[in-house]
C-alpha positions, 0 to 999 in steps of 0.5 A: 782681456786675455780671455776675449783676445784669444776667444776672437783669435780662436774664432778667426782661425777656425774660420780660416780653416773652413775656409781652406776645407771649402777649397779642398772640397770643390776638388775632393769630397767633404768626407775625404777632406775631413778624413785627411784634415784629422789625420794632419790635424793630428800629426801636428798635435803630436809634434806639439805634444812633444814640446808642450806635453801633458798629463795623462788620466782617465778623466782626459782620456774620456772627455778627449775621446767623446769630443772626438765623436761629438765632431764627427758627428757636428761636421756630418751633420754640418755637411748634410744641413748645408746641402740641403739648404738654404745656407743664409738661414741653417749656417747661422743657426748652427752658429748660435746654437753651436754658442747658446749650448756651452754659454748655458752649461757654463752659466747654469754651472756657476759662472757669473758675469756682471751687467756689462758681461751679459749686454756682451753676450748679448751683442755677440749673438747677434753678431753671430746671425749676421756675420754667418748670415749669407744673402740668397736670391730667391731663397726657400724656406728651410725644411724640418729636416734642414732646420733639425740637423743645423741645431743637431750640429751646433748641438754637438759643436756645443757638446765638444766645447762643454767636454775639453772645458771638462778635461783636467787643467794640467791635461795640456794637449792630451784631450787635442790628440784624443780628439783628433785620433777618435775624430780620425777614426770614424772619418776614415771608417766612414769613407772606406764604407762609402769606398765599399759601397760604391764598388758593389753599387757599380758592380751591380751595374756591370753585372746587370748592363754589361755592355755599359762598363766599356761606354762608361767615361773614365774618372777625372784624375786632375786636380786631386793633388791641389785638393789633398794639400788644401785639406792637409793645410785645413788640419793643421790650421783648424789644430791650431784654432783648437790650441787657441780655444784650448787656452782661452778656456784655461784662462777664462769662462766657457760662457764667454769662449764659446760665445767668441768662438761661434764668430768663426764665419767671420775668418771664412768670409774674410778670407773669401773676400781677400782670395776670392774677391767674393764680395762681403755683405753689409748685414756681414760688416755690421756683424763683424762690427758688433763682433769687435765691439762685443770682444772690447765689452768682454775685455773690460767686463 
């Protein structure tokens, strides 16, 4: 029961933190957002690490840094496939694949669950599809494209899972910094090449239409402000889901956490309809209701 209440707890905070990083990306780019959420991400990590501490060894340090590239790579992949859309199909198929992934590496690699356990799984897949299910009028069939990045990055959300289940038991938080600071690093590598690229790009147009350069409407300037908090809140917040998800794997089955976890649309829409007023499906509140019963079946699994 331990396992599935902190597997949904885990799901409905990482939601939130979408929630507030889909806030501080309508003020400031997702890439910048992303950036500055590992960077306070990290720095929570690192005050918690001075309480709850960890042990340092190859084995942590290896898995916590390949988890770290495995989440920049599932968010930039995230970020494209939603763009190109439509949302109600490739956001729920990032969902399942992001569960299928470690709930098959957990049971190919031993994990057994009885009769009641697997109609649990079951139920929560799909949950999953109907709680990240977003209804668009007139929307199109997704393109290969579309359809290719949404499973790359539920992929390697799966990948990250599989990999802090892989690190030592008396780790602690050591994998949770490691991932943070590699996380970090492409991210702010990533926007600083935007950064360059941008400046040659408007320099080439200075060069070739001078006289375009004074006609040219200065940057908004507004708003930023609010923008950078929400995307410090996002890091802490989405830190904090890893602590949870962390110690649901410590105490239970991949195959199950990570199913669980695959909820966390349920937060953001939550949050949505609580903030933002956005009005919430009924395919969604069926979702989130098979996403309650499901948890129920896998406590007593």
């Amino acid at each position: 029961m331990f396992t599935a209440v902190l597997g949904l707890t885990g799901a409905l905070v990482y939601g939130a933190a979408d929630f507030l990083g889909g806030l501080a990306s309508k003020r400031i780019s997702p890439i910048r957002v992303t950036a500055i959420g590992a960077a306070s991400g990290l720095v929570g990590l690192l005050i918690a690490f001075a309480f709850i501490g960890g042990a340092w060894s190859p084995a942590a340090v290896l898995w916590g840094g390949l988890s770290g590239v495995s989440g920049a790579l599932a968010i930039s992949l995230l970020y494209a496939s939603l763009a190109i859309g439509p949302m109600s199909i490739l956001s729920p198929l990032t969902a399942v694949v992001s569960a299928i992934v470690p709930m098959t590496w957990g049971l190919a690699g031993g994990e057994t669950l009885g009769p009641l356990g697997y109609l649990a799984l079951g139920v929560a897949l799909v949950a999953v599809v109907l709680v990240g299910f977003v209804p668009e009028r007139g929307a199109v069939r997704p393109s290969l494209r579309g359809i290719l990045m949404a499973i790359g990055s539920g992929a390697m959300i799966g990948v990250f899972l599989i990999l802090i289940d892989l690190t030592p038991t008396d780790s602690g938080l050591v994998p949770l910094v490691l991932n943070r600071a590699v996380n970090g690093v492409i991210m702010f590598g990533t926007v600083a090449v935007l950064a360059l690229v941008a400046r040659l790009r408007a320099r080439a147009r200075v060069l070739a239409s001078p006289g375009e350069a004074d006609a040219a409407p200065a940057a908004a300037s507004g708003g930023w402000r609010p923008g950078l908090l929400l995307a410090i809140c996002c890091g802490l917040v989405d830190a904090l889901a890893n602590v949870v998800f962390l110690i649901a794997l410590r105490s239970g089955d991949l195959s199950v956490v990570s199913v669980l976890t695959a909820l966390y649309p349920a937060g953001t829409i939550i949050l949505a309809g609580i903030v933002l007023k956005e009005r919430v499906a009924p395919v969604q509140w069926v979702g989130l209701v098979l996403a309650i019963g499901a948890a129920g079946l896998l406590a007593t699994a």
